[in-house]
Steps between C-alpha positions, in 0.01 A plus 500: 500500500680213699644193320559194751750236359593155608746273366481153682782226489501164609650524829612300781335250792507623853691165565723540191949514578436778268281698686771781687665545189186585321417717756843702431402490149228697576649739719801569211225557262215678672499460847556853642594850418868380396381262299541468118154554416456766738798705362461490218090529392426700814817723556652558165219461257216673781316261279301297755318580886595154570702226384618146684569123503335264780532162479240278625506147588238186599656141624491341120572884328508852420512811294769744442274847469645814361272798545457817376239780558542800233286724265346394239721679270862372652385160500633377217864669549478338896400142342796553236748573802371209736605294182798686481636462817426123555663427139798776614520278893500191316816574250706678740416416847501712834821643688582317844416872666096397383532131600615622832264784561187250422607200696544743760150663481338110447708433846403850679120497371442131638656580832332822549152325333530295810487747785165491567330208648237499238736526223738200690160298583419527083856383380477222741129408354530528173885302569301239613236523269715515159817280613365282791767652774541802643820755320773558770615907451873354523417268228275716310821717509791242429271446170492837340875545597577207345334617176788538186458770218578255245198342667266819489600521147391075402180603716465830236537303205267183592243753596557817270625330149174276530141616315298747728152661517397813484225727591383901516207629655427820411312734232645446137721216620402308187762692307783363699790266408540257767724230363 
């Protein structure tokens, strides 16, 4: 049996000065196979199929998701670790090696996003849609270089120190320990 978990933050607005260093947030904690998350649930513990951050964002908000999709039976272990490692990233931080690696995926996955002329003709939309003006790439760029760890780490605490909610789909979920 299959256990589907959510935890869901209050995140940040498309238009928000925070919104590149939320994104690196999310790629320190779960955005990829060297991420935290990742690492440790997937690789160490074999404990989960799949396990990630994504943050999503509107023009007045958004939500910090972390995901996981387990049995039924390591559910409770992956919850406890998800809680774990966000109480373990807030007291000690990440090494300038992971700051570095995710600004450098955000930077790589938006240029190479943008290769198509569909994908180009979408970030120009919803741009223009969201912010009222259309992202320059060399801007876009200059932004998440700009980006400070000691501002990935305010970003982490605003949005991972504050309440959160929870859900699990799955058969016998109601045993479960969310909070």
């Amino acid at each position: 049996m299959e256990a589907q978990i959510l935890l869901g933050f209050k995140g940040k607005s498309y238009a928000s000065p925070d919104y590149y260093a939320s994104q690196i947030l999310a790629s320190v904690l779960g955005g990829g196979m060297s991420s935290r998350l990742f690492q440790k649930i997937r690789e160490e513990m074999g404990a989960a199929y799949s396990v990630y951050t994504y943050p999503t964002s509107y023009p007045g908000c958004g939500v910090y998701a972390i995901y996981a999709g387990t049995s039924i039976e390591q559910a409770q272990a992956v919850i406890d670790e998800i809680q774990h490692q966000v109480k373990l990233f807030l007291d000690k931080g990440f090494t300038d090696k992971e700051f570095v690696q995710a600004r450098d995926q955000l930077k790589g996955g938006y240029i190479l996003g943008l290769e198509s002329t569909s994908s180009r003709m979408s970030s120009i939309g919803r741009s223009k849609l969201l912010l009222g003006y259309a992202n320059e790439i060399d801007t876009v760029v200059e932004k998440i270089e700009r980006v400070t760890r000691e501002e990935v780490m305010e970003i982490a605490r605003k949005v991972l120190e504050g309440p959160y909610a929870a859900a699990a789909v799955g058969r016998k979920v109601d045993t479960l320990h969310l909070q």
